[in-house]
Structure formats: structure tokens, C-alpha cells
MMTF fields as JSON, N, C-alpha, C and O atoms, coordinates in Angstrom:
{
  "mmtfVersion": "1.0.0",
  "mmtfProducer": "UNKNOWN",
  "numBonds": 483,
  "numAtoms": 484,
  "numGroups": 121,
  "numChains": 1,
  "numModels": 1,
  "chainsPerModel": [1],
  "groupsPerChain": [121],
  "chainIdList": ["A"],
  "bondAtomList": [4, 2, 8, 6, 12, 10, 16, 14, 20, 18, 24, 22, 28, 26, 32, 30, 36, 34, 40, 38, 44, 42, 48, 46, 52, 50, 56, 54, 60, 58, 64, 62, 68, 66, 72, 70, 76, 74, 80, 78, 84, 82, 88, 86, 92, 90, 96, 94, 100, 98, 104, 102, 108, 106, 112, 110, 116, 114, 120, 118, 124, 122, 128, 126, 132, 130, 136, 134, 140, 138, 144, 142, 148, 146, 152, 150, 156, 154, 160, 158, 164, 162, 168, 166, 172, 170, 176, 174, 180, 178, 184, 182, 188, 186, 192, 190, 196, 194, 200, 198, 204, 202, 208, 206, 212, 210, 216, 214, 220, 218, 224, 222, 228, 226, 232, 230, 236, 234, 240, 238, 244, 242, 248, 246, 252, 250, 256, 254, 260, 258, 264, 262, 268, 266, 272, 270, 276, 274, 280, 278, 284, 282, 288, 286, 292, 290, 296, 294, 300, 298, 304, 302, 308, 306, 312, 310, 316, 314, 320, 318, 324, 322, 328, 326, 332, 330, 336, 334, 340, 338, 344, 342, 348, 346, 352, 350, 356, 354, 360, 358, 364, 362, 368, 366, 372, 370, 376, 374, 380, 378, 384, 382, 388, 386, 392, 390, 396, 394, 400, 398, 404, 402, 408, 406, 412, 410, 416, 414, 420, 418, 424, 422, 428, 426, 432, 430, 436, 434, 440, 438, 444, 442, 448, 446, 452, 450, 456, 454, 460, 458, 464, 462, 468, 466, 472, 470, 476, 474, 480, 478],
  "bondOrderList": [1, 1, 1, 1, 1, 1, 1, 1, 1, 1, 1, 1, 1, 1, 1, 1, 1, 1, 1, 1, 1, 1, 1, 1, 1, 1, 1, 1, 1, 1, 1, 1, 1, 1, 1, 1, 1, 1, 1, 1, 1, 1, 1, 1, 1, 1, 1, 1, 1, 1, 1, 1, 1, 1, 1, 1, 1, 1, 1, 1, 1, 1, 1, 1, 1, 1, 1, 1, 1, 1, 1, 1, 1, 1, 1, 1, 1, 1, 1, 1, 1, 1, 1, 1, 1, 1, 1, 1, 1, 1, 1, 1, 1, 1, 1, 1, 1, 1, 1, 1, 1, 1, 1, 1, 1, 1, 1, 1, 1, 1, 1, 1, 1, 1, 1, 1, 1, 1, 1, 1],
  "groupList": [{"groupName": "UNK", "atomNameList": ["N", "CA", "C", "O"], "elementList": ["N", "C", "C", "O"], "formalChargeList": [0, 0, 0, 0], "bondAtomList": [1, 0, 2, 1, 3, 2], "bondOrderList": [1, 1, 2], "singleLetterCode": "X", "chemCompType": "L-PEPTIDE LINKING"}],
  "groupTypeList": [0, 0, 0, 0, 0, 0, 0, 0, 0, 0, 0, 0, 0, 0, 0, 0, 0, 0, 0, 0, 0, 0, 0, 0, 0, 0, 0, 0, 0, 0, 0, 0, 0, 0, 0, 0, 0, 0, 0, 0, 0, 0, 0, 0, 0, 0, 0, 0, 0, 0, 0, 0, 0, 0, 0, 0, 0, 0, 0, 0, 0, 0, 0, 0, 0, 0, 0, 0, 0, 0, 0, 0, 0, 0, 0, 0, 0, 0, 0, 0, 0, 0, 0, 0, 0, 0, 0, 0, 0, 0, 0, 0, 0, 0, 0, 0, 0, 0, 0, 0, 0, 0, 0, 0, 0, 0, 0, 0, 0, 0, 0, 0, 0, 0, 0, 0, 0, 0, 0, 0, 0],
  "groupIdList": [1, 2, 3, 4, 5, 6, 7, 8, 9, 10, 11, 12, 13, 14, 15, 16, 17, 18, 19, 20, 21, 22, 23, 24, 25, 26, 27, 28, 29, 30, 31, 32, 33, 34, 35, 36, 37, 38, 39, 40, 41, 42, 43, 44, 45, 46, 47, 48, 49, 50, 51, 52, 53, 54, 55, 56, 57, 58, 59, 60, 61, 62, 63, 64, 65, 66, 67, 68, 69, 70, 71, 72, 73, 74, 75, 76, 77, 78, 79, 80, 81, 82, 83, 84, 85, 86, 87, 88, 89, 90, 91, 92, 93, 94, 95, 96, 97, 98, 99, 100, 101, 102, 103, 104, 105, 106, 107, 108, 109, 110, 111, 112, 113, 114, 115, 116, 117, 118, 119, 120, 121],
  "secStructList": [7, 5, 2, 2, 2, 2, 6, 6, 6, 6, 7, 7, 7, 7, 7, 1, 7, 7, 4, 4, 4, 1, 7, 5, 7, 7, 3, 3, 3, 3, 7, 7, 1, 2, 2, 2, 2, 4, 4, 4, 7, 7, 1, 1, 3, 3, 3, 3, 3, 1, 7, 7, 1, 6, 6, 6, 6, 2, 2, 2, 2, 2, 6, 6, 7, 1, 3, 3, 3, 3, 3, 6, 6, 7, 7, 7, 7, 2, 2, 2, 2, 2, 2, 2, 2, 2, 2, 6, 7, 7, 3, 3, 3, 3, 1, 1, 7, 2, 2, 2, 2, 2, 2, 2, 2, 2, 2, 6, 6, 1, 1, 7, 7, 7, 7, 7, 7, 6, 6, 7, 7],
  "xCoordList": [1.798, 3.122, 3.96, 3.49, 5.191, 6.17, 6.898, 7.011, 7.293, 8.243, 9.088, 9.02, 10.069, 11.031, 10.9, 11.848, 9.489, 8.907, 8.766, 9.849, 7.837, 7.964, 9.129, 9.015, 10.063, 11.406, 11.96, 12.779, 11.792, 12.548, 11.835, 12.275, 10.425, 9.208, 8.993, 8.91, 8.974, 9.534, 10.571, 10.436, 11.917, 13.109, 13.047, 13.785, 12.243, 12.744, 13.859, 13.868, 14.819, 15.782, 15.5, 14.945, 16.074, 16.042, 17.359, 18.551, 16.63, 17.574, 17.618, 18.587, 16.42, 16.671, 16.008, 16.201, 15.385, 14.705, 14.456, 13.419, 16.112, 15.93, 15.383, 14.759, 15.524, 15.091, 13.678, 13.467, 12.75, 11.966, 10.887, 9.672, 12.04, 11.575, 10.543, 9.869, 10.599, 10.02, 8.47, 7.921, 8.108, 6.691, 5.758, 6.27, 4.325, 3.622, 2.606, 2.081, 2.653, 2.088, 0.346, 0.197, -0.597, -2.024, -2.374, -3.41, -2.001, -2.991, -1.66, -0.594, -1.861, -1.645, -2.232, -3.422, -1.198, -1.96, -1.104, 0.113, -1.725, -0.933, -1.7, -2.851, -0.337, -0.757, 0.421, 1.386, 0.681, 1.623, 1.629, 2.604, -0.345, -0.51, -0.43, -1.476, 0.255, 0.581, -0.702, -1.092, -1.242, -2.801, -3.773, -4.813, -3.544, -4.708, -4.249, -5.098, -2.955, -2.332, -2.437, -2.499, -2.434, -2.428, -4.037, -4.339, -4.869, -6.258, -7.102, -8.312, -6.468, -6.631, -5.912, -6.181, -5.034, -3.879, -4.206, -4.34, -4.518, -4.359, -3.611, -3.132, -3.444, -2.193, -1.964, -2.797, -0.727, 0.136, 0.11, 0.376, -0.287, 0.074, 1.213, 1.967, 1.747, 2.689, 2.018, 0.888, 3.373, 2.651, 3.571, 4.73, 2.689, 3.365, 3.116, 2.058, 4.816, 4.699, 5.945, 6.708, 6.004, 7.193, 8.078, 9.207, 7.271, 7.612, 9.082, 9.096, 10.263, 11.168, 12.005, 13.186, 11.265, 11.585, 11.206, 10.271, 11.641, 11.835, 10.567, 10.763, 9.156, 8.338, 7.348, 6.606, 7.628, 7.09, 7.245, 6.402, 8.476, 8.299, 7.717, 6.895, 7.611, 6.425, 5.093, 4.363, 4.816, 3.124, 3.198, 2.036, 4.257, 4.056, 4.077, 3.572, 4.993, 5.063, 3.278, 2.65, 2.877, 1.924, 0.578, -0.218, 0.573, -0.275, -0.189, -0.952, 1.274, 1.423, 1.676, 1.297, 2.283, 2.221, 3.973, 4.974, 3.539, 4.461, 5.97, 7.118, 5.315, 6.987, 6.275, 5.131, 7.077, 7.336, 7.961, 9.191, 7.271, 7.847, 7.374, 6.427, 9.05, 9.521, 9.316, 9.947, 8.562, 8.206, 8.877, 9.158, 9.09, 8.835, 10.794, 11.458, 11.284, 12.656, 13.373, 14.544, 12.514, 12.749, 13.634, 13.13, 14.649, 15.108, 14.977, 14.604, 15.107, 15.331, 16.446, 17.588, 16.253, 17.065, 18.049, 17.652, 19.128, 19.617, 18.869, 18.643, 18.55, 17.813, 16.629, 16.309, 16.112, 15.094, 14.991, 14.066, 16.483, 17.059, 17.498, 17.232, 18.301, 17.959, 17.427, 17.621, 16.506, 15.027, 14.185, 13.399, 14.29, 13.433, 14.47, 13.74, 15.423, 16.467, 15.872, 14.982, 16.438, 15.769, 14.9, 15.013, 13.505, 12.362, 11.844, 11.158, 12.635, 12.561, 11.482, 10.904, 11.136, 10.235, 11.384, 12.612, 10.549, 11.591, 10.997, 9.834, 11.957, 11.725, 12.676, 13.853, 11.77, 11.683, 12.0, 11.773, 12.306, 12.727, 11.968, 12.014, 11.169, 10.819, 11.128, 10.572, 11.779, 11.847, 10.917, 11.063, 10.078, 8.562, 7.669, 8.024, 6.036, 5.382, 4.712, 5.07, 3.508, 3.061, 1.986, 1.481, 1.606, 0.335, 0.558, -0.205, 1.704, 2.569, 2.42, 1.596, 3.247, 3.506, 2.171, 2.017, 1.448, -0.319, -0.963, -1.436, -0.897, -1.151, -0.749, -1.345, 0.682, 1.126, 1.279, 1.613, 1.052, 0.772, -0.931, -1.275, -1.555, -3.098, -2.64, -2.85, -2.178, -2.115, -1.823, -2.262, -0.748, -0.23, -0.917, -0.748, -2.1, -3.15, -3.012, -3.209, -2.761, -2.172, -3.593, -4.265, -3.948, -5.114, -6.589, -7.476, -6.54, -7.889, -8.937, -8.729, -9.912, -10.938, -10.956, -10.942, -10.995, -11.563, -11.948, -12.369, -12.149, -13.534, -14.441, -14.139, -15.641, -16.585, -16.802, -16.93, -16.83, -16.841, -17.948, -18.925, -18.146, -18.814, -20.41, -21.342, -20.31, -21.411, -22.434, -23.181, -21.902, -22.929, -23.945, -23.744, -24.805, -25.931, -26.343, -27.121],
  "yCoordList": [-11.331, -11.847, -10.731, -9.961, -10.675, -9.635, -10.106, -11.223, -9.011, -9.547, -10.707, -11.74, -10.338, -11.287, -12.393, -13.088, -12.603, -14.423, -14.422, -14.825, -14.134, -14.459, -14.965, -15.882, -14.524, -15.041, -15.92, -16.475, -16.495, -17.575, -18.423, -19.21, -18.301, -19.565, -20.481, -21.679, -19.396, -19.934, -19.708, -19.611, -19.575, -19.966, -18.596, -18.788, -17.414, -16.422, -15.642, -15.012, -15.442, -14.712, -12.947, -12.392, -12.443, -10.943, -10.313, -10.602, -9.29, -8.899, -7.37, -6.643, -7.012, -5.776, -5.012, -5.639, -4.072, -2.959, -4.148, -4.713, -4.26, -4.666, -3.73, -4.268, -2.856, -1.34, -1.918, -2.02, -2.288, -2.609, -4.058, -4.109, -5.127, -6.142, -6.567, -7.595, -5.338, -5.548, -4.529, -3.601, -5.019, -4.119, -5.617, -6.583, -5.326, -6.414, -6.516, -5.698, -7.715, -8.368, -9.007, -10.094, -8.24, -8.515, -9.263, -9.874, -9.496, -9.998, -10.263, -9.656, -10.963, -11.392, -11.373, -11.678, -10.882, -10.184, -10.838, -10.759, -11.672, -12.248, -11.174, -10.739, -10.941, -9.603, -9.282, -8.874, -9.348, -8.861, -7.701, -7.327, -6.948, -6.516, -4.957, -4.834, -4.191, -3.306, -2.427, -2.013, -2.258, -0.968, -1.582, -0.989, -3.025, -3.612, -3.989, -4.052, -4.255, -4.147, -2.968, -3.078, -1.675, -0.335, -0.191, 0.158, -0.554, -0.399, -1.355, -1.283, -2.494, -3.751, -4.15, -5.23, -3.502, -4.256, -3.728, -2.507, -4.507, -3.647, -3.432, -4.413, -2.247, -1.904, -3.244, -4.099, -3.125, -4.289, -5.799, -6.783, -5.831, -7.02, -7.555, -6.588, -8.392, -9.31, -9.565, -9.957, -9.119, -9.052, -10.028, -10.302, -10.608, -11.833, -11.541, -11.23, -11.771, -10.59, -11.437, -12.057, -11.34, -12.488, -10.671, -10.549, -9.7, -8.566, -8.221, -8.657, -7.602, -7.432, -5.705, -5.504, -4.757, -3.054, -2.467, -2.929, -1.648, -0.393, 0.165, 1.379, -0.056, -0.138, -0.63, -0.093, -1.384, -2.31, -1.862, -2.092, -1.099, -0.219, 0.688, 0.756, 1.856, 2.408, 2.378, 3.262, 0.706, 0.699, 0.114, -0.165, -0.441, -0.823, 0.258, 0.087, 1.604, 2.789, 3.104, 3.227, 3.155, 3.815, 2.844, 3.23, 1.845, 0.822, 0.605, 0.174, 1.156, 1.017, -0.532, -1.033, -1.298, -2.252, -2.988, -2.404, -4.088, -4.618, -5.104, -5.003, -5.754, -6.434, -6.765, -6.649, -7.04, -7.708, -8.791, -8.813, -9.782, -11.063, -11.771, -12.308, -11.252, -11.835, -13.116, -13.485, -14.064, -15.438, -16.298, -15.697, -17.518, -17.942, -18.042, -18.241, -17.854, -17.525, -16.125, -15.952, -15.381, -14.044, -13.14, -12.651, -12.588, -11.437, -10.055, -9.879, -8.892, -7.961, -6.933, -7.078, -6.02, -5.588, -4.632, -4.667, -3.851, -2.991, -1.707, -1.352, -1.127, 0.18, -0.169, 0.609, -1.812, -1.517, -1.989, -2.012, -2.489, -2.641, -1.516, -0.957, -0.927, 0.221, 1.04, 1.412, 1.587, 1.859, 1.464, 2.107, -0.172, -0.156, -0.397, -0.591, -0.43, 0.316, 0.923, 0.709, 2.254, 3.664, 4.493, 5.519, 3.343, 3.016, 2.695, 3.246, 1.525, 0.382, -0.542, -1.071, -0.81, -1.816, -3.115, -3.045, -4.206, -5.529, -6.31, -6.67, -6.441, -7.466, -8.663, -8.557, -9.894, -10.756, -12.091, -11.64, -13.076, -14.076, -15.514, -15.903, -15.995, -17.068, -17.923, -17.441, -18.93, -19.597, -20.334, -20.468, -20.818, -21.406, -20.21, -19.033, -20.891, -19.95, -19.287, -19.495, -18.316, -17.368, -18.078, -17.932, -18.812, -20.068, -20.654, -20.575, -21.302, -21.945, -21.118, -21.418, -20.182, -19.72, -18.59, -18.166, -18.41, -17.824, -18.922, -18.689, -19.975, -21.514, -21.971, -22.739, -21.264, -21.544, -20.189, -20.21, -19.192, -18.458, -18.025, -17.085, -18.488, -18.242, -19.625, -19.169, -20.885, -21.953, -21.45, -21.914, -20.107, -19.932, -19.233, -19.099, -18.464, -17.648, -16.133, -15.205, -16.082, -14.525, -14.339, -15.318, -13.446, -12.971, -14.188, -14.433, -14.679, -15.161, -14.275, -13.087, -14.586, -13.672, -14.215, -15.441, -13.279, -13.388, -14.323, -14.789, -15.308, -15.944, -15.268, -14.484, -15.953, -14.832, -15.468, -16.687, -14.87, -15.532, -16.328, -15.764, -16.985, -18.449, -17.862, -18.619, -16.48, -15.765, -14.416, -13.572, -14.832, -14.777, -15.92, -17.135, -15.393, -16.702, -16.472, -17.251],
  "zCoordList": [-1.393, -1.642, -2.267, -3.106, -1.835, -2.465, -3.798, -4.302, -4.136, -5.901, -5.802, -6.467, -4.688, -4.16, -3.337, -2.97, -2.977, -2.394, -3.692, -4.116, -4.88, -6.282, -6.96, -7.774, -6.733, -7.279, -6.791, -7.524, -5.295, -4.352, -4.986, -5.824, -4.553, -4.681, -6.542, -6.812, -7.339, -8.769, -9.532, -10.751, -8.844, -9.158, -10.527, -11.493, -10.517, -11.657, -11.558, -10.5, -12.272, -12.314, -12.612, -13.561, -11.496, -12.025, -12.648, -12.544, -13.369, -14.289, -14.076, -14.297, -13.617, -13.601, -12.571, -11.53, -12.349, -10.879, -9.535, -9.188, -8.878, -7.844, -6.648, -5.733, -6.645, -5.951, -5.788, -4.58, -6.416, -6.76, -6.0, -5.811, -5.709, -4.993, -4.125, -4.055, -3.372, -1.928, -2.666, -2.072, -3.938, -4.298, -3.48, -2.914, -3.695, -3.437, -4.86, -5.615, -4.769, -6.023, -5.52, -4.962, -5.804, -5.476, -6.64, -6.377, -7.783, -9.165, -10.173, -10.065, -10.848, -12.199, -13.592, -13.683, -15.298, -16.098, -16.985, -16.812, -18.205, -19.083, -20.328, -20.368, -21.442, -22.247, -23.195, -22.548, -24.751, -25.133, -26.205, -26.857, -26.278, -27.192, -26.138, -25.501, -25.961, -24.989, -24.685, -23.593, -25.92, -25.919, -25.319, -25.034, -25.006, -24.232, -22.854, -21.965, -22.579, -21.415, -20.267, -19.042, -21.2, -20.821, -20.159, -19.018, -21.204, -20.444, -19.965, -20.178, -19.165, -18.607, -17.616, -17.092, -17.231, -16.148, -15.257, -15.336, -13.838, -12.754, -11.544, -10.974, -11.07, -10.596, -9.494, -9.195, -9.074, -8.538, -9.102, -8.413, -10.596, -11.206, -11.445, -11.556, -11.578, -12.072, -13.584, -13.877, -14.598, -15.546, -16.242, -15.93, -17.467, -17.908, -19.343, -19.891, -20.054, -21.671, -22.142, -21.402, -23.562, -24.315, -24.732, -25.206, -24.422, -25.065, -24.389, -23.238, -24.732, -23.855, -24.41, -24.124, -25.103, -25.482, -24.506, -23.853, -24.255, -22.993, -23.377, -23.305, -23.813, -23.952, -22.579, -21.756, -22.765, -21.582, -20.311, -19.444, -20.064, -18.484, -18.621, -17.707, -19.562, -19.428, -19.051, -18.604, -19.42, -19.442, -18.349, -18.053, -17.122, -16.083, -14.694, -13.585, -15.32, -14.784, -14.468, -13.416, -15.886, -15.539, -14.92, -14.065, -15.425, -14.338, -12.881, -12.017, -12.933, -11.039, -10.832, -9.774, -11.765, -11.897, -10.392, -9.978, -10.195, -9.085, -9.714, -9.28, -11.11, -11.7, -13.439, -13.878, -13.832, -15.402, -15.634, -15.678, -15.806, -15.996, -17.54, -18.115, -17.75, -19.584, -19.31, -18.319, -19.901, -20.439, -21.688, -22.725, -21.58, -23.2, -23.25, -24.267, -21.964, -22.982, -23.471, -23.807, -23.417, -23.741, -23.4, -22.388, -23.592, -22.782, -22.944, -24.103, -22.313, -22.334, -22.964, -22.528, -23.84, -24.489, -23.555, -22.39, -23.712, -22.495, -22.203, -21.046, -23.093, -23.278, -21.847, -20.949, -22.099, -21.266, -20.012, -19.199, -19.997, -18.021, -17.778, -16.714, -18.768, -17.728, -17.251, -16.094, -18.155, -17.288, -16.647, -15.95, -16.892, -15.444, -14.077, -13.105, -13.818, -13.106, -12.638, -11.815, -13.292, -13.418, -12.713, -12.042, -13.252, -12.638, -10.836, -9.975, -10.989, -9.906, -10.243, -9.293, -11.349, -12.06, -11.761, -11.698, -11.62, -11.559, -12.893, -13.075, -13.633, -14.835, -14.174, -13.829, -14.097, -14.036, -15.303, -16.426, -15.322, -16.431, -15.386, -14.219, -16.96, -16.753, -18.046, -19.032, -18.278, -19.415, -19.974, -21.189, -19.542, -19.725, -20.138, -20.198, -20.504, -21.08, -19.803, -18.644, -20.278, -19.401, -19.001, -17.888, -19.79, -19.071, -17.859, -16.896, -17.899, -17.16, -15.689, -14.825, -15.61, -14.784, -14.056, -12.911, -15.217, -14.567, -13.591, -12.478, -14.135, -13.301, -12.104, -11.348, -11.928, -10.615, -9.779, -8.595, -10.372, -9.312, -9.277, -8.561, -9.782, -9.229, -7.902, -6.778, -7.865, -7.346, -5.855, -4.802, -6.112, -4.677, -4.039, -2.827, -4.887, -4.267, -4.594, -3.81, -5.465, -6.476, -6.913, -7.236, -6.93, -7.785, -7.376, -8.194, -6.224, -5.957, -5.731, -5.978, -5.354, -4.612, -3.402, -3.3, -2.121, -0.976, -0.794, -1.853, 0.423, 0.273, 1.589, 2.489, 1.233, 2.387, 3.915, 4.022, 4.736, 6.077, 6.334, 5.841, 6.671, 6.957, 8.103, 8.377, 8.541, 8.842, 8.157, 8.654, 6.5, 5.323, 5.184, 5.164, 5.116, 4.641, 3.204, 2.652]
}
């Protein structure tokens, strides 16, 4: 699924690295303590953070990460739209929590596993 079926399908508002949209989103990563984000996230996540400092594009820069999706209500400060601008990181807005929205996108099939073909025994 791409950033932008992400945004049609749960109504998130973008705010910022539309450049960015058309990334693809393989997995999902709920996380607001950044040093564990940094060595836990994996690349093309959709990441789910109440955090909103120009902080946060960094550690998605370097994860290779697909988008950032502020939770909880949260917004983004300017410093850090415009870097991820900048970037082409898409920060994302969800007003609900990150539970919430981990729930419905494992639902749509974000971050499943495979399943195995039916000519495994």
C-alpha cells in the first residue's frame, strides 16, 4: 500500500512531504522514545509517534522510513514541516491514538506475514 491509499483509506490529513506520497508502506512501528525507534524501525514503516520536533525526520531519514504519522492529536512544529518537506518524508495526522490506528492498519494487511502456499506440508 502507498502513503497516499493510507491517507484516502483513514481519512489522515497531510501536513507535510507530499513529494513523498507515492513511498510504499510494507510495516508499521508505534514508538515515541526516538533511541529505540532509531534501532527498531524498519525501513518503509509507517511510523506512529505523539512526538512532533524536527527530530523525528531525522530518525525517519535515516530508517528509510515511508511516512510519520503524529497521533493523539498532536501537531507538528514548523521547523519540522519543513524539513520533512525538505526531505520528502510525509508527516501524517491522526487524531486518535496510535493503538487505534496500529489496529486498523495491521486489519488492512500492513505488516502481516506472508502466508505460505498451500503446497508446503
Amino acid at each position: 500500500m502507498m502513503v497516499k491509499d493510507l491517507v484516502d483509506k483513514f481519512g489522515l490529513a497531510v501536513t507535510a512531504g507530499e513529494s513523498g506520497l507515492d513511498r510504499e508502506v510494507s510495516s508499521g512501528y508505534c514508538g515515541d522514545l526516538l533511541s529505540e525507534v532509531m534501532g527498531n524501525a524498519p525501513a518503509g514503516c509507517a511510523w506512529m509517534t505523539v512526538q512532533g520536533h524536527q527530530n523525528i525526520v531525522a530518525v525517519a531519514v535515516l530508517r528509510e522510513m515511508a511516512a510519520i504519522i503524529i497521533t493523539g492529536g498532536q501537531t507538528p512544529d514548523d521547523e519540522t514541516i519543513k524539513k520533512a518537506d525538505q526531505e520528502g518524508i510525509p508527516i501524517l495526522l491522526w487524531s486518535n491514538s496510535s493503538f487505534t490506528l496500529a489496529g486498523r492498519l495491521f486489519s488492512a494487511g500492513i505488516g502481516k506475514p506472508a502466508t505460505e502456499s498451500s503446497s508446503k506440508r
